[in-house]
Every structure is written in structure tokens, then in C-alpha cells.
matplotlib code that plots the C-alpha trace (Angstrom):
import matplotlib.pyplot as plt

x = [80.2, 80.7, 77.5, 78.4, 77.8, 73.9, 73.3, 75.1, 75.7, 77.4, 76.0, 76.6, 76.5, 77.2, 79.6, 77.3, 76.3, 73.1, 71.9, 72.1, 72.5, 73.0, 74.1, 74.6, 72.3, 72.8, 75.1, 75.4, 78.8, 80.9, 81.9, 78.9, 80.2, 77.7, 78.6, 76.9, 76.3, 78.2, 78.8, 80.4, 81.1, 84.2, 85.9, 85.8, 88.6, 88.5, 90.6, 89.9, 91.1, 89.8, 86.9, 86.2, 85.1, 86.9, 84.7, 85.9, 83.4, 85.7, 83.8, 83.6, 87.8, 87.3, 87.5, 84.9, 85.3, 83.0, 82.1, 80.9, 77.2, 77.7, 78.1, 79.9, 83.4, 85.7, 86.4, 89.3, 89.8, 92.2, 93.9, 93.6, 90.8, 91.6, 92.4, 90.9, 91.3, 90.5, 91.1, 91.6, 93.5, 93.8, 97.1, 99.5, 97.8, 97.6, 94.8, 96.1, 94.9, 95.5, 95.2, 94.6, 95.2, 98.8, 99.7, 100.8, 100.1, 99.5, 99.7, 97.5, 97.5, 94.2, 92.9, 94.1, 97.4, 99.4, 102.8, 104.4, 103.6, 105.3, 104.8, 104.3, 103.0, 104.6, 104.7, 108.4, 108.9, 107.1, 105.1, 101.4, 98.5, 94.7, 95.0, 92.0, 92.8, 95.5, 96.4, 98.9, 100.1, 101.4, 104.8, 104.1, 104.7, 102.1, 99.9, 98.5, 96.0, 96.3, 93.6, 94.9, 97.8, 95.8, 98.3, 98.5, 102.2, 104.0, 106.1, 108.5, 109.8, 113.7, 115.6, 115.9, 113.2, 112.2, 108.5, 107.1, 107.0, 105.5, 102.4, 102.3, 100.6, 97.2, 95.4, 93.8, 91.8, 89.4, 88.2, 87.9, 84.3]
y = [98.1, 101.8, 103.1, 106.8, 107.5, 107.8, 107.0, 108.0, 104.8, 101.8, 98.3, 95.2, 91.9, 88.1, 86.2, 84.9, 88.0, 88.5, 92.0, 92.3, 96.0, 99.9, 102.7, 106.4, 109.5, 112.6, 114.9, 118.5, 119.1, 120.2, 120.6, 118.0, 116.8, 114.9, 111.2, 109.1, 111.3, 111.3, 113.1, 110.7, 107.8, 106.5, 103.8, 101.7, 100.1, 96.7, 96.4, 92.6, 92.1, 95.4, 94.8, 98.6, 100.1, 102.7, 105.0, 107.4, 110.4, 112.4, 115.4, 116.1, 115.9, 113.3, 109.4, 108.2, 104.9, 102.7, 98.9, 96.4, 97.0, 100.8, 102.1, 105.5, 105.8, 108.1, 110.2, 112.7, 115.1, 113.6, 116.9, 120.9, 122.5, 120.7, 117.4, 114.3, 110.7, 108.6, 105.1, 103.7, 100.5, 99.3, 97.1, 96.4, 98.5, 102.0, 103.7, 104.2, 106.4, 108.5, 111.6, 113.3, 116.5, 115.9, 112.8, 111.2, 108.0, 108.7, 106.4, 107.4, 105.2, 103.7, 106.7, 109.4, 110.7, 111.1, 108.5, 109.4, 110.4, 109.2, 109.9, 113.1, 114.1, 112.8, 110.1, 108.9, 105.8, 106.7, 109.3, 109.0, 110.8, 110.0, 106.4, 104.6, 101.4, 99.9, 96.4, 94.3, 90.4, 87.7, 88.8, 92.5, 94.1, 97.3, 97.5, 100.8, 101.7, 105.6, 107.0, 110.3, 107.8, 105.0, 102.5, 99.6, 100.2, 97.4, 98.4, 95.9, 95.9, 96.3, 93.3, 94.6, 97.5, 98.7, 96.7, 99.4, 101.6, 98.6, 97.9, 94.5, 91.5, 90.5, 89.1, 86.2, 85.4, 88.3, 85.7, 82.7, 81.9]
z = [107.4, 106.5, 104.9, 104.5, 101.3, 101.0, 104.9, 107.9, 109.9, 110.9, 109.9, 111.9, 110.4, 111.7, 110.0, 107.5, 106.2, 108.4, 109.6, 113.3, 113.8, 113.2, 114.7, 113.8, 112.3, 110.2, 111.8, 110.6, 108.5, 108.6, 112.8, 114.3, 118.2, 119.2, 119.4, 116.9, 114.8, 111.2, 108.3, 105.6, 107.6, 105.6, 106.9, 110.0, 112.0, 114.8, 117.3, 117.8, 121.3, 123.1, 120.9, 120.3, 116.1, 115.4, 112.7, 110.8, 110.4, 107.3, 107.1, 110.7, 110.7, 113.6, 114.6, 117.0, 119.2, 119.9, 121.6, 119.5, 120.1, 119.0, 122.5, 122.2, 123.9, 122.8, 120.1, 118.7, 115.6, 113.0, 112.1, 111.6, 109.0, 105.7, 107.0, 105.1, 106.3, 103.7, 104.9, 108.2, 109.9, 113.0, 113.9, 116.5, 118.6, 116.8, 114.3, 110.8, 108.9, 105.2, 105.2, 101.4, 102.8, 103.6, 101.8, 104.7, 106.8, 110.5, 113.6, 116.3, 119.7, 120.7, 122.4, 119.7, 120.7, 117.0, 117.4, 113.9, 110.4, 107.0, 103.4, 101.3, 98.1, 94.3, 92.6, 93.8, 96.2, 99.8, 98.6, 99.2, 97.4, 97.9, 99.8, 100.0, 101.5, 103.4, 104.3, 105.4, 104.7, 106.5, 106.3, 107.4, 103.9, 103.9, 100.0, 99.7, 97.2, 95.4, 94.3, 92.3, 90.7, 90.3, 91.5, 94.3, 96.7, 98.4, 101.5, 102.5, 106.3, 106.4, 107.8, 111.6, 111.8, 114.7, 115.2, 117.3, 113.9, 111.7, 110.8, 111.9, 110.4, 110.4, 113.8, 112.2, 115.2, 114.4, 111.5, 113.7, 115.0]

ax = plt.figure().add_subplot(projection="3d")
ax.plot(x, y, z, "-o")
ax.set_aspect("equal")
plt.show()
């Protein structure tokens, strides 16, 4: 769980809702490098087969990486001075993420290198302005979730698209016991 709003960690709970752990401090905004440390921890990201959380610390502009148990990994800045990544998404191996400042989507790879970009600012059909979640059905279709429009967006794969730019669907066994 993100809790990045009043604290500066990462909560860890079981499948039944129990506490196990937490990891992360104060940081100081808005260029803190130290690993584990946060300013605004907004949004975290599974890989459910590597096993490794991705966290995203917004107001220090970066993504940190860590193992289940909160070990540090890795870590990589999501963009220049201005950048704001609102929600993140991890699926078919790459990072997603929104970023406010540019109203775009971005695909990173697991260890940070940008793949591609898509979206832009207005209200028309693939635009993209303040996203604060992301998710994505059985059948791959991507929902988006505006903030400054205050409207839900459904992105349907094209017959024949390329997978390697999708998405994906869910990985169900990250919900199995």
C-alpha cells in the first residue's frame, strides 16, 4: 500500500488484510537520492513473477525498485524538472506510468529505459490529462481514469496490434495463494 500522503512509506499486508511490514522515511523534496527515502509516495507497481515493487516517489521525479521485503534495488528518474507521474502499472513486462506534466502514458522496461510514449493534452479521443489510475481487463482493453475531466476511458486493442506495444491482460496468478 502507498501511504504518501501523511506518511512516507510502503505498507505490507497478507492476503487477509494483516500488517506484516513497512518500509520508507521522510526524504527531503524536492531532489532526495537516497534509497528509501520518499517524498509523496504515490503509487506502487508488482511485477508478480520477478517479484520486485516498483514505488513511485512523485515529488522526487523518480521510480525506486524494490524486492518484496523492501530491499532497495534500483531506481531511475521518470522525466525532466516538471515531470509528474501520477499513477503507475506494471504489465507485460514494462512500468506504466501517467505523467500530468505531459499528458502522456509512458512505458518504461523493468530497469527504466523509456520504450514509447502515447497521449497528449485535450479532451478528444487519446488525449490524456491528470490520470490517476490505470487498469486493464481480461480482454486487454486499457480504462483510464482523468482527473482534470473527470471521466473513466476505455482503450480497445485493434484486431492485429502489435502485443509488444499493449498493455496486456491481468496476471491472475498474483491473486492466487
Amino acid at each position: 500500500m502507498a501511504d504518501g500522503y501523511n506518511n512516507s512509506r510502503v505498507a505490507k499486508f497478507d492476503k487477509d488484510g494483516n500488517f506484516l511490514m513497512e518500509w520508507g522515511q521522510k526524504g527531503v523534496a524536492p531532489n532526495e537520492t537516497r534509497p528509501g527515502y520518499f517524498n509523496m509516495v504515490h503509487g506502487i507497481a508488482v511485477d508478480p513473477v520477478a517479484r520486485r515493487v516498483y514505488v513511485n516517489d512523485r515529488a522526487n521525479r523518480r521510480i525506486q525498485v524494490f524486492d518484496e521485503n523492501g530491499k532497495f534495488l534500483d531506481m531511475w528518474n521518470t522525466g525532466p524538472s516538471g515531470a509528474a507521474i501520477y499513477s503507475i502499472y506494471y504489465s507485460s513486462g514494462k512500468l506504466w506510468g501517467s505523467d500530468a506534466h505531459t499528458r502522456r502514458i509512458i512505458a518504461w522496461n523493468p530497469n527504466g529505459y523509456l520504450q514509447y510514449a502515447w497521449g497528449g493534452q485535450g479532451e478528444w479521443a487519446g488525449a490524456t490529462d491528470g490520470v490517476h489510475g490505470m487498469s486493464v481487463d481480461q480482454e486487454g482493453n486499457v480504462y483510464l481514469a482523468e482527473l482534470f475531466h473527470g471521466r473513466v476511458m476505455k482503450y480497445k486493442p485493434r484486431p492485429g496490434a502489435n502485443p509488444n506495444y499493449l498493455m496486456g491482460k491481468p496476471v491472475y496468478a498474483a491473486w492466487k495463494d
